[in-house]
FIKOLVEX-454355 format. One record per residue (C-alpha): residue in one letter; chain; x, y negated, z; residue number from 1. Coordinates in steps of 0.25 Angstrom, whole numbers, plus 2048, in hexadecimal, padded with zeros to 3 digits. Layout:
// FIKOLVEX-454355
+---------+--------+-----+-----+-----+-----+
! residuo ! cadena !   x !   y !   z ! num !
+---------+--------+-----+-----+-----+-----+
!       a !      A !   X !   Y !   Z ! NUM !
...
+---------+--------+-----+-----+-----+-----+
//
This chain:
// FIKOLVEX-454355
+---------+--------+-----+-----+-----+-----+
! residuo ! cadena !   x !   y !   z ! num !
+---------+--------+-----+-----+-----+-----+
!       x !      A ! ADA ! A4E ! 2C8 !   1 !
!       x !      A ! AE6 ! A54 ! 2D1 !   2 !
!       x !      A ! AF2 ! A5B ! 2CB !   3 !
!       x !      A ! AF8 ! A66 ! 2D2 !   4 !
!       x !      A ! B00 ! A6D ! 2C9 !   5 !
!       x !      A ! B0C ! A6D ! 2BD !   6 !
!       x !      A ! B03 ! A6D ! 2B0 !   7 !
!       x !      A ! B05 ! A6D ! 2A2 !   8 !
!       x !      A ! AFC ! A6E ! 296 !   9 !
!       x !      A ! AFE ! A6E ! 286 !  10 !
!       x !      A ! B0D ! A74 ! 27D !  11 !
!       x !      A ! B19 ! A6E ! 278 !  12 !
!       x !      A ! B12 ! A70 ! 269 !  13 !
!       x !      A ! B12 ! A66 ! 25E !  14 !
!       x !      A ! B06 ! A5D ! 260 !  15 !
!       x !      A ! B03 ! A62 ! 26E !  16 !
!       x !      A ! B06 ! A5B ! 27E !  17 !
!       x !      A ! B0D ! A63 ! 289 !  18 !
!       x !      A ! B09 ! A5B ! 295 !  19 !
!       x !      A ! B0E ! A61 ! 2A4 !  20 !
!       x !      A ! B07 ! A59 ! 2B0 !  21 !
!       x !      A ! B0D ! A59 ! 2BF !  22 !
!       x !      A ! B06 ! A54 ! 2CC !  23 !
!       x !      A ! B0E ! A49 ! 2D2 !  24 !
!       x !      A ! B0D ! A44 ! 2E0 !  25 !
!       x !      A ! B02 ! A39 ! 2E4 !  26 !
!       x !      A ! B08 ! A2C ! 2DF !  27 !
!       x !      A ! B13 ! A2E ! 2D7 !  28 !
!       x !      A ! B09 ! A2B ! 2CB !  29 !
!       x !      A ! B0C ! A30 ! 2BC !  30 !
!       x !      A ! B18 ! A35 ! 2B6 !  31 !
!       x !      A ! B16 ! A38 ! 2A6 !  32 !
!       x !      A ! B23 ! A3F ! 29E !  33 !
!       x !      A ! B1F ! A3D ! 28E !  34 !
!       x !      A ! B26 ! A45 ! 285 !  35 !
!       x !      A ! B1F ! A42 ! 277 !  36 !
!       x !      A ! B22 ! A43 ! 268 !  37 !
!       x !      A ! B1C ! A36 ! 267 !  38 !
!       x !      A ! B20 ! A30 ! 273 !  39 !
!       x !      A ! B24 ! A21 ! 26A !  40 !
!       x !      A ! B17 ! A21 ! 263 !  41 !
!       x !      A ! B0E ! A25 ! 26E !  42 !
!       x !      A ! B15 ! A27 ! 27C !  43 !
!       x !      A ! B0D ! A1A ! 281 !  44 !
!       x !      A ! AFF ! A20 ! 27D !  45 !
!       x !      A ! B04 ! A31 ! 282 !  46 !
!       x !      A ! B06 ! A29 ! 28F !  47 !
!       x !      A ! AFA ! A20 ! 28F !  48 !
!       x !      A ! AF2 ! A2B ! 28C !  49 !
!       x !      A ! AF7 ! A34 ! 298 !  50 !
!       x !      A ! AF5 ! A2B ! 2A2 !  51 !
!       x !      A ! AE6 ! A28 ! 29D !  52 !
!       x !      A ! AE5 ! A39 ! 29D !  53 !
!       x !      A ! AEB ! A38 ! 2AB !  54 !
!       x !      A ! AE2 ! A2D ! 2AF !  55 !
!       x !      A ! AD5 ! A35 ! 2AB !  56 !
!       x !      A ! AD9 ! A40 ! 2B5 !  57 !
!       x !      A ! ADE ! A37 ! 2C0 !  58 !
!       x !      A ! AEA ! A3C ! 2BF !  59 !
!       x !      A ! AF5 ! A33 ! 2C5 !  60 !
!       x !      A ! B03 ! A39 ! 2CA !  61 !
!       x !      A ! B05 ! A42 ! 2BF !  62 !
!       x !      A ! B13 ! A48 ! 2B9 !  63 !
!       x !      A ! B0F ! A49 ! 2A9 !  64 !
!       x !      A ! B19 ! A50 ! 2A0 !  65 !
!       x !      A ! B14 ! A4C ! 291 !  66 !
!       x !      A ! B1B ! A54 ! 285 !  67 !
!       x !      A ! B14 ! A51 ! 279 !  68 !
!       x !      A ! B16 ! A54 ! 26D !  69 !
!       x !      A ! B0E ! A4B ! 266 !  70 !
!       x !      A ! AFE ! A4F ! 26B !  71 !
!       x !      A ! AF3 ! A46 ! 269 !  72 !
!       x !      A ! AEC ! A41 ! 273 !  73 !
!       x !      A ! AE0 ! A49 ! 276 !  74 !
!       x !      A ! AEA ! A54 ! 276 !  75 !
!       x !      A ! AF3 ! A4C ! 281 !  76 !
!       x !      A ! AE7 ! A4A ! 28B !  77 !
!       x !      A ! AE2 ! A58 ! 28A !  78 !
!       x !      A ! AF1 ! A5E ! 28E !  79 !
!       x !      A ! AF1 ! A54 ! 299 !  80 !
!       x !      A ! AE2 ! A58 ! 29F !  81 !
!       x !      A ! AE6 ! A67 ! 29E !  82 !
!       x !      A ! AF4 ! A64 ! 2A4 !  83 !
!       x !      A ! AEC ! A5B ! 2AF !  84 !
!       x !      A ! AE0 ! A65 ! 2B1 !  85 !
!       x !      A ! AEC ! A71 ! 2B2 !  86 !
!       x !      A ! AF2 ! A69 ! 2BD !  87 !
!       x !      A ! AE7 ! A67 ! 2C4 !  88 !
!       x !      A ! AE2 ! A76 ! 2C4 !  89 !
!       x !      A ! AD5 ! A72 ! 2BD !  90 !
!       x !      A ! ADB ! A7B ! 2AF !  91 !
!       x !      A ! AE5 ! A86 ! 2AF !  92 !
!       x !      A ! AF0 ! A86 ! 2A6 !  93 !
!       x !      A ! AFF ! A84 ! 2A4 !  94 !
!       x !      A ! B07 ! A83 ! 2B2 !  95 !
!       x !      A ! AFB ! A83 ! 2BA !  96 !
+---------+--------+-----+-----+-----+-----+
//
């Protein structure tokens, strides 16, 4: 998949994931800013589980902006697809 654009998906609400993705140049690789809640209890997992999301589409130089406010899971991957999916022009939405 090939980002082209600024993207975000999901709110600032309790339980919920804002997540704003921005194409980086070939080779300067990931960049992920995690804001969380409970970034001590599971900021190493939240990260683990971006990168595996990120590897699923093939995504490797990527800015990701993470504020959550305490999502589960399935919730964090579906905000990161539609933030992806915004970026590449495959799904309409916020800032694209």
């Amino acid at each position: 998949m090939e980002l082209k654009i600024k993207a975000q998906a999901g709110s600032f609400e309790s339980s919920d994931v804002l997540i704003m993705v921005e194409p980086q140049p070939l080779g300067v690789g990931r960049k992920i800013e995690l804001e969380s809640i409970v970034l001590q209890q599971f900021g190493e997992d939240l990260l683990n589980q971006i990168n595996t999301d990120l590897d699923t589409f093939a995504i490797s130089d990527v800015r990701v902006i993470i504020n959550d406010k305490g999502a589960l899971p399935p919730t964090i991957s579906a905000r990161l697809e539609t933030a992806l999916k915004r970026s590449a022009g495959i799904q309409s939405g916020t800032l694209s």
